[in-house]
KOLLUMTI-555594 format. One record per residue: x, y, z of N, C-alpha, C in turn; residue in one letter. Coordinates in steps of 0.001 Angstrom, whole numbers, plus 500000, padded with zeros to 6 digits. Layout:
REM residues N
XYZXYZXYZA
...
//
This chain:
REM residues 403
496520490166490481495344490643491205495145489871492497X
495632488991492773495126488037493691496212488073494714X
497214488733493976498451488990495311497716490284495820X
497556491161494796496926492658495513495608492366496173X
494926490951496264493724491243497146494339490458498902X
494926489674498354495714489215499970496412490133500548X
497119491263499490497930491714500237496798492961501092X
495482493125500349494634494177501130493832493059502121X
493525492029501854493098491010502964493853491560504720X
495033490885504197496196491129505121496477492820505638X
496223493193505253496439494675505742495449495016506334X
494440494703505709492945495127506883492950494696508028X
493304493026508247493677492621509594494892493001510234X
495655493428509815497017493942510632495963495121511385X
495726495943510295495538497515510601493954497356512075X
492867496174511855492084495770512708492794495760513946X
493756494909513737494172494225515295494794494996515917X
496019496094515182496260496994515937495597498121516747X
494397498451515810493350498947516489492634499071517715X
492281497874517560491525496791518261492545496574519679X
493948496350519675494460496253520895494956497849521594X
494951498477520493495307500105521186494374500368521827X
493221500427521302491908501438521884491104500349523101X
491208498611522652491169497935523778492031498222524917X
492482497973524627494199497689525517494327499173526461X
494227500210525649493837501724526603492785501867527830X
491863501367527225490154500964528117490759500246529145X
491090498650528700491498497729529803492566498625531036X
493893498918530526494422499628531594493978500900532242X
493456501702531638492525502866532249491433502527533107X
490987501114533012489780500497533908490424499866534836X
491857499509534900492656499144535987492734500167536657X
493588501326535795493864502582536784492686503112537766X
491743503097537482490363503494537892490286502790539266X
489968501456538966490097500652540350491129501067541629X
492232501189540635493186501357541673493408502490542714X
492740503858541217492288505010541943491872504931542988X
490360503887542709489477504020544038490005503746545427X
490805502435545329491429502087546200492364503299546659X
492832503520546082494112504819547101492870505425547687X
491986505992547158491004506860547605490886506553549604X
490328505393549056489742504529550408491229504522551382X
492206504051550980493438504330551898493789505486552195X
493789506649551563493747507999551841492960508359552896X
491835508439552253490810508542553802490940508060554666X
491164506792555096491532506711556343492574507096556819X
493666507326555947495147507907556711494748509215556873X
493784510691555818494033511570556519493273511741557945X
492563510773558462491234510965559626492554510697560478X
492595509631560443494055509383561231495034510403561794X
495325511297560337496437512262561058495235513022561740X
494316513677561223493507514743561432493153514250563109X
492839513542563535492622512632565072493535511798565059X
494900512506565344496037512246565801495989511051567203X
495380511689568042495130511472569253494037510181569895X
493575510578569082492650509022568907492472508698567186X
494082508067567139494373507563565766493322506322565254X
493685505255566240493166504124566014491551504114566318X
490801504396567290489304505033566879489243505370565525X
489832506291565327489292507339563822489376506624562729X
490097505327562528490664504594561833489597503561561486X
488852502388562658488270501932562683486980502411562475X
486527504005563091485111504649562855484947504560561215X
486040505068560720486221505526559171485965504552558298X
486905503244558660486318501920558022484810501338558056X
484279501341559568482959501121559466482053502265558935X
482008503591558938480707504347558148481094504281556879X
482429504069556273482607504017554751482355502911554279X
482355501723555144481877500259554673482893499929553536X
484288500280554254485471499958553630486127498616553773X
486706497440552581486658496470552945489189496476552503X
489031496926554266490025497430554476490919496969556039X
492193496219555683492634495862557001493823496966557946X
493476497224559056494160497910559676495170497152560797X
496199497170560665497250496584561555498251497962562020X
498261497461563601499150498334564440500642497541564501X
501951498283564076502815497933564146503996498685565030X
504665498380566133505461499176567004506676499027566757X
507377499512567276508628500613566310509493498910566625X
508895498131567289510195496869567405509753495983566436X
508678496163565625508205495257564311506832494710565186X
506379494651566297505560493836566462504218493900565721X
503209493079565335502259493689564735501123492901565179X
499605493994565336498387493826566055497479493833564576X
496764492646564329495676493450563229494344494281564028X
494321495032563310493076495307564690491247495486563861X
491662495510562433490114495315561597490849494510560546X
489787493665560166490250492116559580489600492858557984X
490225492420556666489147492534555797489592490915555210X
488492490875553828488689489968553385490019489739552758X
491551490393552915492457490392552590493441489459553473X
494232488300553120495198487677554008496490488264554080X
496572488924555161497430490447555534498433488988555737X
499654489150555101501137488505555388501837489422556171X
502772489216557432503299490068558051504137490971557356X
504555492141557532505689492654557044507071492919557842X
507906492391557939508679491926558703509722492866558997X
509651493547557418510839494714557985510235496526558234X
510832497660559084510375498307559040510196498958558168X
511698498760557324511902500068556364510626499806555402X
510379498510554915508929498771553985508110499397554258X
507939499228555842506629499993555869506970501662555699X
508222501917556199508166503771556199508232503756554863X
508578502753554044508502503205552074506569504188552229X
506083503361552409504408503541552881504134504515552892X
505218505731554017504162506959554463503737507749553925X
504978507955552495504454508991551190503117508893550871X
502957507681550585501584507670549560501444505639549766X
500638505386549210500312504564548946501035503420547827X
501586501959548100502322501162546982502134499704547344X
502804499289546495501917498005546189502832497062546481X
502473495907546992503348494482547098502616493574546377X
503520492753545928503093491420544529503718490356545499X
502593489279545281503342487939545716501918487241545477X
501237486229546053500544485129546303499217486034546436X
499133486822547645498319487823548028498858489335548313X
498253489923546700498968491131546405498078491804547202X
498955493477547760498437494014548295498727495679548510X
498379496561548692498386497714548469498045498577549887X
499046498862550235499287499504551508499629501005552048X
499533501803552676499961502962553257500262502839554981X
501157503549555369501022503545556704501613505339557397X
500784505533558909500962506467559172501798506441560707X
502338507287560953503042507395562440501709507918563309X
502016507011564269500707507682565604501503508082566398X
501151508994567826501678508955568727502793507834569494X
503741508387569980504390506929570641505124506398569349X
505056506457568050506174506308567097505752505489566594X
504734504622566767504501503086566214503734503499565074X
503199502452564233502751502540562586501060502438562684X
500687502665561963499456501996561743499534501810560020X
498993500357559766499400500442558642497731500184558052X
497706500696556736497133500393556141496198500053554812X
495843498789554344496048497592553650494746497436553066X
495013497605551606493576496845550898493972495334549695X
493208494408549775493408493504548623493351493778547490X
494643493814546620494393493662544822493971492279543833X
493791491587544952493088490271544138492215490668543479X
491114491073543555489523491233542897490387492523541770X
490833493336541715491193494338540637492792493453539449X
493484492622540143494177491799539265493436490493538481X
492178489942539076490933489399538923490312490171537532X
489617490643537782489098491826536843489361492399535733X
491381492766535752492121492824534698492318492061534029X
492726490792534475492669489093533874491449489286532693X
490518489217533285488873488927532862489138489922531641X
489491491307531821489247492589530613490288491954529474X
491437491404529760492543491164528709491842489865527772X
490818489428528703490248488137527846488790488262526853X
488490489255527576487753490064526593488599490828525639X
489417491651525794489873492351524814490602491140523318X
490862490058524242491314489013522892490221488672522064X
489104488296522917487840488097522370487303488920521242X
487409490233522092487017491351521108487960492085519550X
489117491500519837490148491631518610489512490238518026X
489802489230518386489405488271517081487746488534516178X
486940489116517077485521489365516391486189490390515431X
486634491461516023487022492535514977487458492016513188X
488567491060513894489494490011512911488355489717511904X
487670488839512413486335488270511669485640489148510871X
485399490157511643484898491364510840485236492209509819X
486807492462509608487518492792508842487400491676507394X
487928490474507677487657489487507175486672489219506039X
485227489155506970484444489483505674483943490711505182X
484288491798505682484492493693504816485345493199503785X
486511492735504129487518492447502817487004491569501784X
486220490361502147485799489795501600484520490439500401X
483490491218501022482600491890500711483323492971499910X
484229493594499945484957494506499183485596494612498208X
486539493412498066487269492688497248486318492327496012X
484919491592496280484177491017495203483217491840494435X
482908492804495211482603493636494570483635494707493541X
484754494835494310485553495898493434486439495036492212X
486146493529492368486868492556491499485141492450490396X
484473492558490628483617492148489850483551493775488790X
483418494801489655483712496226488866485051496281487711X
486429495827488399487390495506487173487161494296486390X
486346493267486846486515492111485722485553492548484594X
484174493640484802483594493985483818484051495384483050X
485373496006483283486534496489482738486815496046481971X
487390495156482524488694494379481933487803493813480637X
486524493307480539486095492499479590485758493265478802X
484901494674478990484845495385477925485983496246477252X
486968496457477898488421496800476801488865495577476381X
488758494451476647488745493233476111487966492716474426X
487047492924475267486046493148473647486737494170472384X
486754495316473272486795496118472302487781496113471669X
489436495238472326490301495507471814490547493823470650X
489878492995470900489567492158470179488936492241468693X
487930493145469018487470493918468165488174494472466982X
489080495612467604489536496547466641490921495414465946X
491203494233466478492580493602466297492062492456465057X
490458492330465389489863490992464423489829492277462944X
489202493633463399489188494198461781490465494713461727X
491753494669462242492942495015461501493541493896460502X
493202492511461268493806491647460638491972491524459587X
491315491302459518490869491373458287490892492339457166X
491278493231457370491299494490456225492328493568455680X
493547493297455991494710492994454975494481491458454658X
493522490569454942493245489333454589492418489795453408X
491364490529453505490662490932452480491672491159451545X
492315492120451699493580492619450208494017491747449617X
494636490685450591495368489387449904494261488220449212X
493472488222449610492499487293449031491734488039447855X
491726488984447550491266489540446316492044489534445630X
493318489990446256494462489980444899495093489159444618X
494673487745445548495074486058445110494370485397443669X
493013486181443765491803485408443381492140485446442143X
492549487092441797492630487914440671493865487119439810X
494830487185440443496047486618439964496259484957439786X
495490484631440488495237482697440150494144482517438987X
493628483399438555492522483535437631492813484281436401X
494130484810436909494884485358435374493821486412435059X
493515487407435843492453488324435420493398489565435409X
494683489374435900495802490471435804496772489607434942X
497077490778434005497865490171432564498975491360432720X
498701492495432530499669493056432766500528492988433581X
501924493384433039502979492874434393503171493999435295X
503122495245434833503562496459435933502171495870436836X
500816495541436921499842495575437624500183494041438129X
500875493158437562501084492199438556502151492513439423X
502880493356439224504036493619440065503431494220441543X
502390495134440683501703496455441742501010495288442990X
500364494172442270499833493643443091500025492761444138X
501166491572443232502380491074444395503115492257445757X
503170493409444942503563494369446237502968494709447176X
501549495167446642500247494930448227500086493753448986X
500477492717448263500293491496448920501295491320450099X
502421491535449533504138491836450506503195492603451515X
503050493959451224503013494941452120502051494412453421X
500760493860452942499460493213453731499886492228454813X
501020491495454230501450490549454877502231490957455855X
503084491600455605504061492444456685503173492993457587X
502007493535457508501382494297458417500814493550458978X
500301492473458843499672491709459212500719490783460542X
501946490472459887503046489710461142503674491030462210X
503502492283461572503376493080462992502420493589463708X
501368493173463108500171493038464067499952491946465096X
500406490955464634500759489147465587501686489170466037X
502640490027465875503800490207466585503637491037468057X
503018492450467780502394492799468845501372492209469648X
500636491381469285499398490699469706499788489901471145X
501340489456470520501452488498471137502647488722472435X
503043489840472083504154491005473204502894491220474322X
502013491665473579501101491922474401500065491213475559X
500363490017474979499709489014475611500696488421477100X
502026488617476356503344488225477212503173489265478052X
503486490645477770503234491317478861501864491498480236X
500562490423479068499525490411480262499874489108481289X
501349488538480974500942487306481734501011487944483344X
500548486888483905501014486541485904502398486597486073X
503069486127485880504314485191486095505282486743485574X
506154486360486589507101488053486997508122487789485365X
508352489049485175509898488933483906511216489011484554X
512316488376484603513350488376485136513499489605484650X
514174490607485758514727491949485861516018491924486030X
516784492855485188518299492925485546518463494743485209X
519838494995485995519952496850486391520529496865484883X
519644497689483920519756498262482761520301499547482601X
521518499828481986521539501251482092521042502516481071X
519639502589481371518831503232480718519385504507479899X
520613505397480221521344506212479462522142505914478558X
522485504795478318523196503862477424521993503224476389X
520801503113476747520344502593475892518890503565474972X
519196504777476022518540505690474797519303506492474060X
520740506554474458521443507258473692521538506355472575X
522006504875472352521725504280471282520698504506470340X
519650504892471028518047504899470111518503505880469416X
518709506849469896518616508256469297519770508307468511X
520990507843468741522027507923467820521101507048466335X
521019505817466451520201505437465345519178506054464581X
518581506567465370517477507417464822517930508445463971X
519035509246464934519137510496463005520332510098462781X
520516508584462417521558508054461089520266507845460143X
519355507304460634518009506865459274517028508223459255X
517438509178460134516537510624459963517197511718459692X
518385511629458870519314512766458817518175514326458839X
517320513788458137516734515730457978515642515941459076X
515445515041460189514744515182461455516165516121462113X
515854517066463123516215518417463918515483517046465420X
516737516975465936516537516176467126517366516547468207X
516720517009469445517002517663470748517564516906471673X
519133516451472041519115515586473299519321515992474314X
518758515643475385519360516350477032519208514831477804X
520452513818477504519983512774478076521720512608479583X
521155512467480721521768512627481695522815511305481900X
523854511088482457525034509827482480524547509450483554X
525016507782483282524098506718484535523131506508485391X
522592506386484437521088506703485052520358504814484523X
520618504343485564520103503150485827518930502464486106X
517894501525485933516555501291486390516431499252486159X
516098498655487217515981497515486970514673497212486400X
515045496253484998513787495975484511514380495148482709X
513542494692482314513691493920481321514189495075479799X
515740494601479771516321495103478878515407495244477261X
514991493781477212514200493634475358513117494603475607X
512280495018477080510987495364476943511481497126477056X
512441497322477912512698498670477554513269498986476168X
513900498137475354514241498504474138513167498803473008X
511662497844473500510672498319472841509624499509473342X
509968499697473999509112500817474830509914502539473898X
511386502096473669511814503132473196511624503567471424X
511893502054471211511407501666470053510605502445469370X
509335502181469954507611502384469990507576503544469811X
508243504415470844507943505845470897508387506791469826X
509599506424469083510144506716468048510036506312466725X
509261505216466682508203504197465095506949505609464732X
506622505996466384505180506587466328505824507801466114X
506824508574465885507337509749465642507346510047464224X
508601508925463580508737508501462092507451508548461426X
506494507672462008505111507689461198504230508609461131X
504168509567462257502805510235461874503402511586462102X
504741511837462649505044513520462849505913513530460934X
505974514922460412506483515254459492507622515155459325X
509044515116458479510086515365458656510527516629459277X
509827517612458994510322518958459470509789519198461074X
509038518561461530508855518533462751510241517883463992X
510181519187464735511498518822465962511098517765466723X
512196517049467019512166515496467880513057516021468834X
512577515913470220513256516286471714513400514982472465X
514737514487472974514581513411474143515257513701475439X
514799513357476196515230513893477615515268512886478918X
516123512484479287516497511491480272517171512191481476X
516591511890482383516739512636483945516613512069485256X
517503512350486068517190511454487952515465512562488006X
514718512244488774514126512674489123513087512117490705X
514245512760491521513893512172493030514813510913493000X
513802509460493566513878508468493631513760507729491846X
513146508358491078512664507963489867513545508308488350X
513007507869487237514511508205486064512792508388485260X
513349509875484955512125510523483720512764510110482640X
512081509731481478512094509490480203510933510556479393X
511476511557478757510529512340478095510988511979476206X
510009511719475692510492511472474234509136512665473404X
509466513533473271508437514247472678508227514818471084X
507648515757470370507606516124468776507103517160468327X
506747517434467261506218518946466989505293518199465610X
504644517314466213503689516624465054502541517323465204X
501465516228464847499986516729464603499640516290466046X
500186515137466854500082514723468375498923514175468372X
497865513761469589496939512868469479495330513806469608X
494439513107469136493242513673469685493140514157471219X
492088515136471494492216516200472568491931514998473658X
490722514437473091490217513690473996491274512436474529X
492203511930473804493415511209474258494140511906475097X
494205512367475166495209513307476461494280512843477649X
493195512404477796492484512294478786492221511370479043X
492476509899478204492297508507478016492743508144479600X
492197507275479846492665505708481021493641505096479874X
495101505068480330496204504279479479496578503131480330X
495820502475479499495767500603479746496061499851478956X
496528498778478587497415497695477938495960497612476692X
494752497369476704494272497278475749493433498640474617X
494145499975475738493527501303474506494270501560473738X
493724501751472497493968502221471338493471503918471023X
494603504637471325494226506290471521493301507410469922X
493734505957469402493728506884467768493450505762466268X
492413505378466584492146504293465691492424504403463844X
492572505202464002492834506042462410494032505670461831X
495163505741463268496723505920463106497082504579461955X
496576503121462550497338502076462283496894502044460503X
495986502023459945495256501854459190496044503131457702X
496137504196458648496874505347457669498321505093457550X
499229504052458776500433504493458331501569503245458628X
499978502071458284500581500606458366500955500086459421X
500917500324460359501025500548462009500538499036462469X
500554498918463782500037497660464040498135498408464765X
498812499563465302498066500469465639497715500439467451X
499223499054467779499318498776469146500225499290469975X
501151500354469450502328500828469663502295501453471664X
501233502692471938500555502731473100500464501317473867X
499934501068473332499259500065474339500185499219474911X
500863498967473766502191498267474137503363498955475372X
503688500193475174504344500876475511503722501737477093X
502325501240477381501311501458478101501780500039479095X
501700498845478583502123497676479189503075497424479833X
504437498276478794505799497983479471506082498563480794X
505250499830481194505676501020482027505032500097482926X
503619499343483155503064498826484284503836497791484622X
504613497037483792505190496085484052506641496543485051X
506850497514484881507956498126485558507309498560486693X
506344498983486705505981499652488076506253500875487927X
505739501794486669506515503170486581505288503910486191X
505048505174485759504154505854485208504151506427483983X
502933506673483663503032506851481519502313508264482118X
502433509411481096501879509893480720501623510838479460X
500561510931478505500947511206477586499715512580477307X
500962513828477151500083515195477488500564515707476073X
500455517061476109500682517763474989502115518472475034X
502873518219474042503841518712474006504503520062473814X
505090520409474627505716522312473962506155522350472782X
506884521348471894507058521274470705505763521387470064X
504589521058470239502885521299469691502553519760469171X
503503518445469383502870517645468698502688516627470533X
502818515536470525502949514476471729504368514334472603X
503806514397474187504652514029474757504333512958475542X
505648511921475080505119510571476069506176510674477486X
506018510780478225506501510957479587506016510039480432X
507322509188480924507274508087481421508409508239482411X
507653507628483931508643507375485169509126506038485431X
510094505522485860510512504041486168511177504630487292X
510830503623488474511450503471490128513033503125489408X
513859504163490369515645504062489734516053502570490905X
//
């Protein structure tokens, strides 16, 4: 649980920051572009007055700068490079030394980077010479600076913010499963304290009886030493599961190795009708079909499914198994033509501590953990259980494992 809350910790802030710098980061350069817009704007205008009063270029040039209250330098340059500034702005106009830059200019408007960046156009006047002209990108490379330092600003608040949402989220949705977890806890404590007392009761009555010589007869001491056997046995596969089960709740990972899952249900099933000759058993199980994961725990998972067949479906009831690629995944279908589970089990939350059918263990010596167990192994794999109704009419346990 605590890897799955870092790992949603961590994802909220990835998924924040990327956010946070896209939709920043868009703003910031779109608020550059903007500036820059303006600026061409302002260089435009004066170049088209310029062409438009061809004739009195440089007037139209200077009129244009002063009623627009454009903070814009105009330099006259003649076809031998010489150059006149003739309106000053707050920009430190560096000469431009060669011509060809400036005819780069006449298209449109472009930019020079150095010390004092600058953004220029120039037009032909009469007589061939240039007029060029020049606005400062300091204050808009200024500005951008300033937005990128906000936008860091504004990703780490985000950060922060995410931070404690996750925080706020996490404890609440950890406090919702820990009062889960405690009441299938209870309950499964519960039903495990009266399994193992029913058969403590048996044995301690029929200790009492027999240390007290209150059973004389021998067929009834026999009868009774045999419940005692039997109580006991049920009782070490009840602690036996108890304690699979407990192994399977640990933290701590199970060494995994590539099992070849068609090899090892064909075993099941070959075993199965050597000890079920008069079970009618269906195989459709597919060649190499592989899944990494703990060999002993898949052997009980198969186990399980086939204990719970033997015990509560009839002999004359059909047994179907079916092993299949499916996609990325290896289906395991083990199904029956039993009595199958209550309606309302088909609908259960299958979690390591439900017990689908409390009746089962009690009627047929069971531990009565077989599910749950077999509920455990599939999470432990990282695979899916599900257990619906079967076309045969009794249970189908249908289970996925990542191939």
């Amino acid at each position: 649980m605590k890897k799955s809350n870092s790992k949603f910790a961590i994802l909220s802030i990835i998924v924040t920051t990327v956010l946070s710098i896209i939709i920043g980061g868009f703003a910031t350069i779109e608020s550059r572009n903007a500036d820059m817009r303006q600026i061409d704007q302002s260089i435009n205008l004066v170049a088209e007055r310029v062409i438009q009063y061809s004739n009195e270029a440089i007037s139209a040039a200077i009129l244009t700068v002063e009623e627009e209250n454009l903070d814009l330098t105009l330099t006259l340059v003649t076809q031998e490079g010489i150059e006149t500034v003739i309106n000053e702005s707050h920009l430190i106009y560096p000469v431009i030394k060669a011509l060809a830059e400036i005819q780069k200019g006449i298209t449109g408007p472009i930019s020079i980077e150095g010390d004092n960046p600058y953004r220029f156009r120039s037009v032909i006047i009469p007589g061939g010479d240039y007029l060029v002209i020049a606005a400062a990108l300091d204050k808009l490379n200024t500005n951008f600076k300033s937005n990128l330092k906000n936008l860091g600003g504004f990703t780490l608040a985000a950060d922060a913010l995410a931070i404690l949402f996750s925080i706020f989220f996490l404890r609440r949705y950890n406090r919702g499963l820990d009062a889960k977890a405690l009441e299938r806890m209870q309950r499964f404590l519960g039903d495990a304290s009266h399994e193992l007392r029913t058969p403590l009761t048996v044995i301690k009555g029929y200790n009492e009886l027999l240390s007290k010589g209150q059973i004389t007869d021998l067929v009834d001491r026999v009868r009774a030493f045999s419940r005692v056997s039997t109580e006991i046995g049920r009782m070490e596969s009840l602690i036996h599961d108890l304690l699979l089960l407990a192994e399977l709740g640990e933290s701590k990972p199970t060494t995994f190795e590539e099992v070849d899952l068609s090899e090892l249900v064909s075993a099941h099933a070959n075993d199965f009708t050597f000890f079920n000759k008069e079970r009618k058993l269906n195989l459709n199980i597919s060649d190499a079909l592989s899944v990494q994961g703990s060999r002993e725990h898949l052997n009980r998972l198969i186990q399980n499914c086939l204990s719970n067949i033997v015990r509560h479906a009839p002999s004359s009831a059909p047994v179907a198994i079916t092993l299949r690629s499916k996609g990325k995944k290896v289906n395991l279908i083990i199904e029956d033509g039993g009595p199958g589970l209550p309606e309302s089990a088909y609908r259960s939350e299958i979690a390591a501590m439900n017990r689908f059918d409390p009746s089962r263990s009690r009627e047929s010596g069971g531990s009565g953990l077989g599910m749950s167990i077999i509920a455990a192994i599939v999470q432990e794999h990282g695979g899916k259980l599900d257990l619906r109704k079967s076309e045969l009419g009794g249970l189908a346990v249908d289970v996925e494992l990542p191939n």
